[in-house]
GULOTOR-50728 format. One line per 5 residues: number of its first residue (from 1); their letters; for each residue x, y, z of N, C-alpha, C. Coordinates in steps of 0.1 Angstrom, whole numbers. Each point is the difference from the previous one (the first is absolute). Layout:
// residues N
NUM> a> X,Y,Z,X,Y,Z,X,Y,Z ~ ... $
***
This chain:
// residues 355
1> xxxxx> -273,479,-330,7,1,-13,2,-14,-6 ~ -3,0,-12,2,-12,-6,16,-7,-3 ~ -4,-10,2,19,-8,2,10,0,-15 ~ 11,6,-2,5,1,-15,1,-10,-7 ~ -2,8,-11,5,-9,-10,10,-9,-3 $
6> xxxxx> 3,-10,-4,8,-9,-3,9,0,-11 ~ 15,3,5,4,0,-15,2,-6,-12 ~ 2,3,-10,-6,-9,-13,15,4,-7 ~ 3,-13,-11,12,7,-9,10,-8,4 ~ 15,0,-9,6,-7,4,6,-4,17 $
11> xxxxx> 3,15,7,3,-1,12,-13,-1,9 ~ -7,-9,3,-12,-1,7,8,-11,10 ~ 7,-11,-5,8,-6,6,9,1,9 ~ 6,13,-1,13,1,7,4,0,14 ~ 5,-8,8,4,3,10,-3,12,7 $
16> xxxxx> -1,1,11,-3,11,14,16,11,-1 ~ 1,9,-2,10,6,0,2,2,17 ~ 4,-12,6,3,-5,16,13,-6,-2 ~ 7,0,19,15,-3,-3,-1,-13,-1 ~ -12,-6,8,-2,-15,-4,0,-4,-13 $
21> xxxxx> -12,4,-6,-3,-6,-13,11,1,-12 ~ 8,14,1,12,7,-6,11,-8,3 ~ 3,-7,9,10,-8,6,15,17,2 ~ -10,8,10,13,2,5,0,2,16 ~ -3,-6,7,3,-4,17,16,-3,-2 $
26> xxxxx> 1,11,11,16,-6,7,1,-16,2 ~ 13,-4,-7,1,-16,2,15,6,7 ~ 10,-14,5,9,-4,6,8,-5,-10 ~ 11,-1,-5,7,-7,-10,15,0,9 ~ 2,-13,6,11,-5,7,18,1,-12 $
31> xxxxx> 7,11,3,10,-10,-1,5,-6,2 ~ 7,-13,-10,1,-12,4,18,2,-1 ~ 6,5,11,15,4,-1,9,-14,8 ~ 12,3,-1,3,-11,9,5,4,15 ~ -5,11,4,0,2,10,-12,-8,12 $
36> xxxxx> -11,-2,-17,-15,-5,10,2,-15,-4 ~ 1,-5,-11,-4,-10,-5,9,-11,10 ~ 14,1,-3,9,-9,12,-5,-1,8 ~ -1,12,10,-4,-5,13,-13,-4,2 ~ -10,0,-4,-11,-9,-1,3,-13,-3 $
41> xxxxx> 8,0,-10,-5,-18,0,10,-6,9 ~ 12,8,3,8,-8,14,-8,-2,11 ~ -10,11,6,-12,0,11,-5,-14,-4 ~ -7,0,-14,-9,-10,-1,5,-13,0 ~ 10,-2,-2,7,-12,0,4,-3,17 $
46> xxxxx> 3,12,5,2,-10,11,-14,1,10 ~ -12,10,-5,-13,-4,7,-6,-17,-4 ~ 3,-4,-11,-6,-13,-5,6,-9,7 ~ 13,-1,5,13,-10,4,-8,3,11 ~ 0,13,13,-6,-5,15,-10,-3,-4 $
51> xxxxx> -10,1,-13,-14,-9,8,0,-11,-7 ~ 9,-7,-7,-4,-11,-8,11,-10,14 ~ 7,9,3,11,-8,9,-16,-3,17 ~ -4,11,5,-13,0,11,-9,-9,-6 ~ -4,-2,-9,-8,-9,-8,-2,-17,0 $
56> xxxxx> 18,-2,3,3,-11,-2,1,-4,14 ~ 8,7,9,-2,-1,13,-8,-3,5 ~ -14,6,-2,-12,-4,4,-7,-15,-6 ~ 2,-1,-13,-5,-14,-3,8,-8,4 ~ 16,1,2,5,-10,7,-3,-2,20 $
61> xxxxx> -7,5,1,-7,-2,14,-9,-9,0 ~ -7,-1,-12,-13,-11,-2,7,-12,-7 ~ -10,-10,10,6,-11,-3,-17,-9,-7 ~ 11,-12,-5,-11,-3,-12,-1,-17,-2 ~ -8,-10,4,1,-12,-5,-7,-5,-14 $
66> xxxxx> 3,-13,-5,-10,1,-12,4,-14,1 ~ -15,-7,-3,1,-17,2,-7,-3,-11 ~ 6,-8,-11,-9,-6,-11,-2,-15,8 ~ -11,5,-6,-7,-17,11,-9,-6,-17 ~ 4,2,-9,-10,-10,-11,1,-9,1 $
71> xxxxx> 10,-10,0,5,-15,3,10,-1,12 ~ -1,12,13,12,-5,9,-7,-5,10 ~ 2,-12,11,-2,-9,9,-11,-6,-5 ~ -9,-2,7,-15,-9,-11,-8,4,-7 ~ 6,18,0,-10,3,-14,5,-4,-13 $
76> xxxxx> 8,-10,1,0,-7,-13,-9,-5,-3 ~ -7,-14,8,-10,-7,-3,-14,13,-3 ~ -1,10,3,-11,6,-4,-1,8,-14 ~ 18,5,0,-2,-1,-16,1,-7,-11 ~ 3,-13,2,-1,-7,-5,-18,-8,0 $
81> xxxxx> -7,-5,5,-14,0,5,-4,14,-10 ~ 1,10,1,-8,12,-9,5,0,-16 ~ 13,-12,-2,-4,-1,-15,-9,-3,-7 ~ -5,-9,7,-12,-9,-6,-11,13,-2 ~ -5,-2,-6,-9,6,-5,-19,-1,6 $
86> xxxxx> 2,-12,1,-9,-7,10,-6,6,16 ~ 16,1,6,-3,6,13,3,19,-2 ~ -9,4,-12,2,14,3,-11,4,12 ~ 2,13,8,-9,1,7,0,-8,18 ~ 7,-11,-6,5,-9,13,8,8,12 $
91> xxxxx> -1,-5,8,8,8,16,11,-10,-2 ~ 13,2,6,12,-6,3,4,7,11 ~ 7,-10,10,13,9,13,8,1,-2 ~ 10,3,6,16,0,-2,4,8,10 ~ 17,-5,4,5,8,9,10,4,-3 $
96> xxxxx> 9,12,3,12,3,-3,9,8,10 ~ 10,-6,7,7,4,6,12,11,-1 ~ -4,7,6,18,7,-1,9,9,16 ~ 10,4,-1,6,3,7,3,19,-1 ~ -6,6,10,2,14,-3,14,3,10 $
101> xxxxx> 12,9,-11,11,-5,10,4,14,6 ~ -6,10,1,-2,10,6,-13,6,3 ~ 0,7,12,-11,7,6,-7,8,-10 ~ -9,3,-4,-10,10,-11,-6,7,13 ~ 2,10,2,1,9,10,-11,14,-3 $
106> xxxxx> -10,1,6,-11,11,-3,-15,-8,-6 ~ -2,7,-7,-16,-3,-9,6,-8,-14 ~ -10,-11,2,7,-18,-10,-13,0,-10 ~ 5,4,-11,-12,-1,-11,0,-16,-6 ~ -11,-3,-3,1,-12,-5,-6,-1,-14 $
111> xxxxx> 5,-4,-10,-6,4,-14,2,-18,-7 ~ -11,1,-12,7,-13,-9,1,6,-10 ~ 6,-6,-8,6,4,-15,0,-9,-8 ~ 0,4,-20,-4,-6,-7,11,4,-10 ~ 8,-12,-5,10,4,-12,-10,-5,-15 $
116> xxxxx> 0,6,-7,0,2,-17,-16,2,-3 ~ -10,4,14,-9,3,-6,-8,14,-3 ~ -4,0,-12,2,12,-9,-17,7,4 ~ 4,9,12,-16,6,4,-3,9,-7 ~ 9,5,-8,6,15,-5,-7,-2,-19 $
121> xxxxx> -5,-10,-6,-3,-4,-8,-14,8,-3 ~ -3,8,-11,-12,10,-3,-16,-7,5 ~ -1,-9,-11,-6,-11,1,-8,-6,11 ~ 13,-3,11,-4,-5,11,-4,13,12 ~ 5,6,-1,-4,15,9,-12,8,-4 $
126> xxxxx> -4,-7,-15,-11,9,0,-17,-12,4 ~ 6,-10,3,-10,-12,-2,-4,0,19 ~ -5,12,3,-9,0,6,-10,14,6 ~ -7,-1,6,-15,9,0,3,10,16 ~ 5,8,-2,0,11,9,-10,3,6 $
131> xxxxx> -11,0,-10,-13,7,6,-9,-13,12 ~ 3,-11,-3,-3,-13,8,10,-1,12 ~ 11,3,-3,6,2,13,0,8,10 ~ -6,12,1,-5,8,5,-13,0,5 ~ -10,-8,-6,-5,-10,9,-18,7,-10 $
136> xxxxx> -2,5,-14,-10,4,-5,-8,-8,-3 ~ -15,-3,5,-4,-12,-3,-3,-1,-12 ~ -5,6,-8,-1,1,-15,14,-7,-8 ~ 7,-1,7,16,-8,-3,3,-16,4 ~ -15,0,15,9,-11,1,-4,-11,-10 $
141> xxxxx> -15,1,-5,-1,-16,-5,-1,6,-17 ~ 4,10,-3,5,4,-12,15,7,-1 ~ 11,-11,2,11,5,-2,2,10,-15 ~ 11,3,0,4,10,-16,10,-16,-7 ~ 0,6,-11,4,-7,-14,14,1,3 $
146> xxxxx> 6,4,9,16,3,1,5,-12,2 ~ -9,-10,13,5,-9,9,-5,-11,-11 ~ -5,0,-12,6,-16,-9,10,-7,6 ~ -2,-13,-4,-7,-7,2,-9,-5,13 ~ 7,10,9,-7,-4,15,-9,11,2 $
151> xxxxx> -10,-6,-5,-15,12,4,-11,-10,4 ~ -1,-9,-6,-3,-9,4,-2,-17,3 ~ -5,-9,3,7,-11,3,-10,-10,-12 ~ 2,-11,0,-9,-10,-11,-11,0,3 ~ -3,2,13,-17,2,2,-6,14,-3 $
156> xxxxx> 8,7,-5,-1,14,2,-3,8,6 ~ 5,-4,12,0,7,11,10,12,2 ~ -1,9,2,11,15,1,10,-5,12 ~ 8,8,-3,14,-7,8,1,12,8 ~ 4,5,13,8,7,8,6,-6,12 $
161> xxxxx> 13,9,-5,4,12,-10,4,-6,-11 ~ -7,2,-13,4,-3,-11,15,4,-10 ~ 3,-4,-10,11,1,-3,14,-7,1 ~ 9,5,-7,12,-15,1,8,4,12 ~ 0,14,3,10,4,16,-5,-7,13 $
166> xxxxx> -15,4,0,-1,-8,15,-1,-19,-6 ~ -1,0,-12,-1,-18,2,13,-6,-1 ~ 11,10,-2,14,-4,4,2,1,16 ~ -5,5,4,2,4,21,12,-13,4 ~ 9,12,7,12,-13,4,-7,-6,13 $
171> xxxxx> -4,-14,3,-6,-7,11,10,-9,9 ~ 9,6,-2,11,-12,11,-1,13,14 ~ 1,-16,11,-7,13,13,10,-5,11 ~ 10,8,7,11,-7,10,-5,0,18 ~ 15,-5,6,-5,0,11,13,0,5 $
176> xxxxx> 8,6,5,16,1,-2,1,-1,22 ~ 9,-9,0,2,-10,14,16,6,4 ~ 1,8,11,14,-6,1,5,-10,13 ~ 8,-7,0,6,-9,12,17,7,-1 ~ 6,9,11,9,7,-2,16,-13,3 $
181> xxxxx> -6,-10,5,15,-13,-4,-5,-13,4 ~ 5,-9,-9,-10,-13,3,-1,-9,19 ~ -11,3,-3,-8,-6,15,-6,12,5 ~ 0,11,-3,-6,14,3,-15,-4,-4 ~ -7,6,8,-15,3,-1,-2,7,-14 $
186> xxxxx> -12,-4,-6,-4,7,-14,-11,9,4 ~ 6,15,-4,-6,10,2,-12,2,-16 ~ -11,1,2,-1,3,-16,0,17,1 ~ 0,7,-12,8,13,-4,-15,7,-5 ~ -5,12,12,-10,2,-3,-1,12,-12 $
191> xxxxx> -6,0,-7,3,11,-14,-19,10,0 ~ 6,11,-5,-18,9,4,0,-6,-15 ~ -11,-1,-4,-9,3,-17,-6,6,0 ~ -3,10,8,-4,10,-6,6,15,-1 ~ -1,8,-10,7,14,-1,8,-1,-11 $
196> xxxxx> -3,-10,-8,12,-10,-13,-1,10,-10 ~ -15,4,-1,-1,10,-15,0,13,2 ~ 7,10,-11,-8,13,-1,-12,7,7 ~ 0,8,5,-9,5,8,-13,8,-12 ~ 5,4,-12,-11,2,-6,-7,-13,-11 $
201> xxxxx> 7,-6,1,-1,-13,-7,-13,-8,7 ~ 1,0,16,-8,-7,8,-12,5,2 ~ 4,13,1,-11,11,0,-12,7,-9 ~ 8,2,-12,-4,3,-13,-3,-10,-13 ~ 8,-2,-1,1,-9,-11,-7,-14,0 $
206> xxxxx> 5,-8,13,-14,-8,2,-6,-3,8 ~ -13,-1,-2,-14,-5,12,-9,-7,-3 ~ -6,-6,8,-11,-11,1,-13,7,-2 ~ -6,-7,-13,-13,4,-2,-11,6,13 ~ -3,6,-3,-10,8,12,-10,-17,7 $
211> xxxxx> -3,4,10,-12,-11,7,-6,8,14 ~ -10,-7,-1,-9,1,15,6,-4,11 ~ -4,6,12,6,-7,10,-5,-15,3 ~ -12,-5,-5,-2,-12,-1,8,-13,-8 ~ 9,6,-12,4,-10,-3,13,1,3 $
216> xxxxx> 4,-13,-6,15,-6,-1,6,1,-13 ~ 12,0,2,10,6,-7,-7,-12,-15 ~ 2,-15,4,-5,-11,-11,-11,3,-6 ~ -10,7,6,-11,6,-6,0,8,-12 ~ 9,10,6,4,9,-10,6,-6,-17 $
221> xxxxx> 13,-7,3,2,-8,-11,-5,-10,-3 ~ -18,0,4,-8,-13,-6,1,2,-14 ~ -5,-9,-5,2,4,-19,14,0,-7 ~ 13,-4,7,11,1,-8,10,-12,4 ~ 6,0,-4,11,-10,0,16,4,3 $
226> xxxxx> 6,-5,4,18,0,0,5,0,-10 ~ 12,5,0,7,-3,-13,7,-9,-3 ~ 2,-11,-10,-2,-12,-2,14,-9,7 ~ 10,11,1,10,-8,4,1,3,19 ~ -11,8,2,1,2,20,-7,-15,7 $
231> xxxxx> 3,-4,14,-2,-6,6,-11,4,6 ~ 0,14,8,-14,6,4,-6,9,-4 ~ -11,1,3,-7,12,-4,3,10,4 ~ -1,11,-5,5,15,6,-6,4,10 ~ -13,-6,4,-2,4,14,5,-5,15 $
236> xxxxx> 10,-12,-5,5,-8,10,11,0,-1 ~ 10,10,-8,16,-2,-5,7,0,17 ~ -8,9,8,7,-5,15,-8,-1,12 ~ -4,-13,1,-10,-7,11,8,6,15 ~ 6,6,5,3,3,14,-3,19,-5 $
241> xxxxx> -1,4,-10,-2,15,8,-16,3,-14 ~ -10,7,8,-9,2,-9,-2,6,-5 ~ 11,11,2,3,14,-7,3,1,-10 ~ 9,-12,0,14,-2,-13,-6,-9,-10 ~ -16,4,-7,0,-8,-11,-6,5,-6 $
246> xxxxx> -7,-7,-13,-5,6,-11,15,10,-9 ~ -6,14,-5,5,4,-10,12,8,14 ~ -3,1,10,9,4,9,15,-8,5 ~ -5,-6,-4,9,-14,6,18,7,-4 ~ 8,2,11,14,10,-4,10,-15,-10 $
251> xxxxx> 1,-12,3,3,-4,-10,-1,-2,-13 ~ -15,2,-2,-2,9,-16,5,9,-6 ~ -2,14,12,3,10,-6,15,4,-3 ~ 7,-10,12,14,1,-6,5,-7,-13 ~ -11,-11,-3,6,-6,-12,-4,9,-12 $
256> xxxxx> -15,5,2,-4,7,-12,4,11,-5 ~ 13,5,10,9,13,-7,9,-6,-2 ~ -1,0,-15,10,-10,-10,15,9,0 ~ 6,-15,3,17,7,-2,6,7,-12 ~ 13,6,-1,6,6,-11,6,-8,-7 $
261> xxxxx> 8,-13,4,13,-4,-1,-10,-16,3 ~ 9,-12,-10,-2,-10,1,2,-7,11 ~ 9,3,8,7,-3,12,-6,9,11 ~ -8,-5,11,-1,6,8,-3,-2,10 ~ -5,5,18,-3,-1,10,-14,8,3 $
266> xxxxx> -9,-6,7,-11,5,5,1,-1,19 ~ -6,7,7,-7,-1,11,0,-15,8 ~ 1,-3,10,-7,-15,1,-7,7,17 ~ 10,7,9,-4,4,8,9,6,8 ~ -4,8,13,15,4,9,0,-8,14 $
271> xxxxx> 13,-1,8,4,-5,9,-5,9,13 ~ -9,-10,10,-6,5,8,12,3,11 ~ 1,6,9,10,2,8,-7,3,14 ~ -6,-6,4,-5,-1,17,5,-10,7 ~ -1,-14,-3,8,-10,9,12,0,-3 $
276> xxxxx> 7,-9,9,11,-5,1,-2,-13,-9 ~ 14,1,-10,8,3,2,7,12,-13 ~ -12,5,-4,3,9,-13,-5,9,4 ~ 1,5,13,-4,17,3,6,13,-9 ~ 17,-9,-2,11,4,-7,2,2,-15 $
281> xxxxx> -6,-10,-6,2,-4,-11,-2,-13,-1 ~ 4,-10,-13,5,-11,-1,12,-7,8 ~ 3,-4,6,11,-6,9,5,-9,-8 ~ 13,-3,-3,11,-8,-7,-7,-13,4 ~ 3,-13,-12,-9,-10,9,-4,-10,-11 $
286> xxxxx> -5,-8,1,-3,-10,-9,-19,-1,-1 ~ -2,5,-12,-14,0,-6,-5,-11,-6 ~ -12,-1,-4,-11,-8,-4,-9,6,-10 ~ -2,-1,-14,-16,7,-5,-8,-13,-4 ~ -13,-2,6,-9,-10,-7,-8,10,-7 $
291> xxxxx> -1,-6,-13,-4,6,-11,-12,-8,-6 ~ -13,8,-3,-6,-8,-8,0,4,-18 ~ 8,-8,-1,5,0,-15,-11,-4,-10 ~ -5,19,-9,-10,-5,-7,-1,4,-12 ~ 11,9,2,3,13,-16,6,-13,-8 $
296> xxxxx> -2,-2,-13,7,-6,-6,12,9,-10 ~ 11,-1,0,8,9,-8,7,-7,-14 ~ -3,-15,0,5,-7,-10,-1,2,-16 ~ -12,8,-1,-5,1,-14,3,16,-5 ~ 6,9,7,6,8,1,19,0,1 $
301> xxxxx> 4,-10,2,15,-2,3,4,10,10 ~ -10,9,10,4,-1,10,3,0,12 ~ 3,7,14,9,-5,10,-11,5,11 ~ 3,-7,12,-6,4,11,5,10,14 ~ -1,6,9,12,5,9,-9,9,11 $
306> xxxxx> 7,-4,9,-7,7,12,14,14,5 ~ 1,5,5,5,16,2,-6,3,16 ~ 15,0,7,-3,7,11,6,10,-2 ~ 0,16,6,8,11,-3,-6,9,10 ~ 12,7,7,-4,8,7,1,17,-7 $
311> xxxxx> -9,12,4,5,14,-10,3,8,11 ~ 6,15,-5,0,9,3,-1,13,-6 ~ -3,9,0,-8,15,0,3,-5,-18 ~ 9,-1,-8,1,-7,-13,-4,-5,-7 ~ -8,-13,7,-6,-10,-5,11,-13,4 $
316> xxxxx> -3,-9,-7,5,-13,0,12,-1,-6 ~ 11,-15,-3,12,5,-8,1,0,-14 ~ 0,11,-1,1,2,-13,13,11,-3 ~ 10,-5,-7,8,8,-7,1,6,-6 ~ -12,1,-10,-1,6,-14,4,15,1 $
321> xxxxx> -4,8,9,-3,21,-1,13,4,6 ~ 7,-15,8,17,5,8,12,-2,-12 ~ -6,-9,-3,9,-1,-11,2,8,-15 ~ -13,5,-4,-7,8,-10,12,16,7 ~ -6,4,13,9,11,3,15,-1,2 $
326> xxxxx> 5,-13,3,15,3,-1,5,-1,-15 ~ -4,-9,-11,2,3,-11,0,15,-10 ~ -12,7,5,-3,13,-3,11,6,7 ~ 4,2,11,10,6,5,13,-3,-11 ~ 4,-11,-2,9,-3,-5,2,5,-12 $
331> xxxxx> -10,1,-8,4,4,-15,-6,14,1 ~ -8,5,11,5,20,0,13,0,1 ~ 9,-4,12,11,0,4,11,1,-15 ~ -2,-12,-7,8,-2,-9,-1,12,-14 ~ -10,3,-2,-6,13,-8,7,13,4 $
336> xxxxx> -4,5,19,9,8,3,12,3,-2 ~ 7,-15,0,16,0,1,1,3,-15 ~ -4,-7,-10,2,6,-15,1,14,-3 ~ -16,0,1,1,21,0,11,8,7 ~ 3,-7,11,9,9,7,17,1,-9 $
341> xxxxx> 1,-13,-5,12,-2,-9,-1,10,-9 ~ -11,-2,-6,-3,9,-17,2,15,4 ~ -3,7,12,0,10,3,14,4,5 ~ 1,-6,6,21,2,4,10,1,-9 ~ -6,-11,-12,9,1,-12,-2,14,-7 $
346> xxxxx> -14,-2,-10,-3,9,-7,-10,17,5 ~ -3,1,11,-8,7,2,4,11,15 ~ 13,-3,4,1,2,18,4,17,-8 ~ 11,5,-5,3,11,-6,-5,5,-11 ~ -10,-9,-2,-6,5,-14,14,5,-17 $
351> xxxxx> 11,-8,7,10,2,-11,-3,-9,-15 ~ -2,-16,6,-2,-12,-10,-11,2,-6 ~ -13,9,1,-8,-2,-7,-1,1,-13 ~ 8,5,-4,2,1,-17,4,-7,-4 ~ 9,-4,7,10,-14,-9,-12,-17,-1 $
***
């Protein structure tokens, strides 16, 4: 049988005479009495108050240090020395002492941190080549037009990783000592580097150009250059592991996932906990960081800082979501108590409602 005809005319258009199409399916329409409404938001007020109150309890379990070291003990002379203009690129030491005056107890993250610089900027987040980081050869010695000015160098030579993110890479590298009271033996403070980044980040996102088993990693980035403001080449960002370089290198990838916030903390590494005397943790005690001071932050106005912090099931300390929920609690609370007035006065016998 041949399939019908199609209707023609004004109603050719018309909706499916269905309860869908018709809009008539059974719906729900709550009322909103004050038998239901009160007691909900009293629940909800005091469900926000135990978890913003559990919330807080838990981040106050984590403890947290933060050391601006730009100009503290002899990293002065190094920020000072990276004014000049002259010694950009230059290596500097420095050491900075401090006193941890309680135990940091469990798993000791170690992070550095950067005040007023702006990763979060369009411009700069879009000024580099994804497809080169992930390791396409057709990318590597033809970056994309994103990473201007850094694509390539005055001999014109292609840059990788090209662009203004990796030629910003923070390069200051520590080594954190403790002697727990003076004349004590100096333990140095052994930290893993590796496991710093995202697991799809390391995985996915970026990889080292394909090669033969005959060559070497330098092989591979024969034909290209660093980016103008790095010390080493990407295939050598870390001479003790041979794993950890090129486009894989985890302190890349932690720097190349640009922050939200002008102010912030990265990765540096975690606290190994097999010897004595940090099987435990950090032990109270008098510290050491030699630093090789190389970020310059001067021409930016700003700040430098190292971050020890220990977390739990939460994260790190952060107050923001304990405080967010006791606030919320508070002004349900204070809503409830209104309604509940307006209803007592005008609404409890339904006598006042006329007046």
């Amino acid at each position: 049988m041949g399939k019908e005809a199609a209707q023609t005319g004004p109603l050719a258009h018309r909706p499916d005479n269905s309860a869908f199409m018709q809009q008539r399916l059974p719906a729900w329409s709550p009322m909103l009495t004050t038998s239901t409404v009160l007691p909900f938001m009293y629940c909800m007020a005091v469900l926000c108050l135990v978890v913003g109150v559990s919330l807080l309890i838990t981040v106050q379990g984590t403890k947290e240090m933060k050391l601006d070291y730009t100009e503290a003990g002899t990293c002065n002379k190094c920020f000072q020395f990276l004014k000049n203009d002259s010694n950009a690129g230059k290596s500097c030491s420095c050491r900075v002492v401090f006193t941890l005056e309680h135990e940091f107890k469990g798993d000791v993250f170690f992070y550095y941190g950067l005040q007023n610089f702006h990763q979060n900027l369009r411009k700069y987040m879009d000024s580099r080549d994804d497809a080169q980081m992930v390791g396409r050869k057709q990318n590597l010695k033809n970056p994309s037009s994103y990473c201007e000015p850094y694509i390539r160098d005055e001999k014109d030579v292609p840059i990788a990783p090209c662009g203004a993110v990796a030629n910003s890479m923070f390069n200051d590298s520590f080594a954190l000592q403790y002697q727990g009271q003076p004349g004590d033996s100096i333990n140095k403070v052994p930290l893993y580097r590796k496991g710093i980044a995202w697991y799809t980040d390391e995985n996915v996102k970026f990889r080292n150009p394909p090669r033969n088993k005959t060559q070497t990693l330098a092989q591979v980035f024969e034909g290209t250059t660093s980016p103008p403001y790095w010390q080493k080449p990407v295939y050598l960002l870390d001479p003790l592991d041979a794993t950890n370089n090129g486009f894989i290198n985890e302190d890349l990838i932690v720097w190349m996932r640009e922050a939200a916030f002008p102010n912030f903390k990265k990765l540096y590494g975690v606290l190994v906990r097999t010897q004595e005397p940090f099987t435990n943790g950090l032990p109270a005690g008098n510290y050491s960081i030699d630093i090789a001071y190389n970020f310059p932050v001067q021409y930016f106005k700003g700040r430098k800082q190292v971050v020890l912090s220990t977390v739990t099931w939460f994260g790190g300390q952060n107050r923001f979501l304990p405080i967010a929920y006791l606030v919320t609690s508070g002004l349900v609370f204070i809503i409830a108590i209104f309604l509940t007035v307006i209803w007592w006065k005008f609404g409890k016998d339904a006598k006042n409602m006329n007046e």
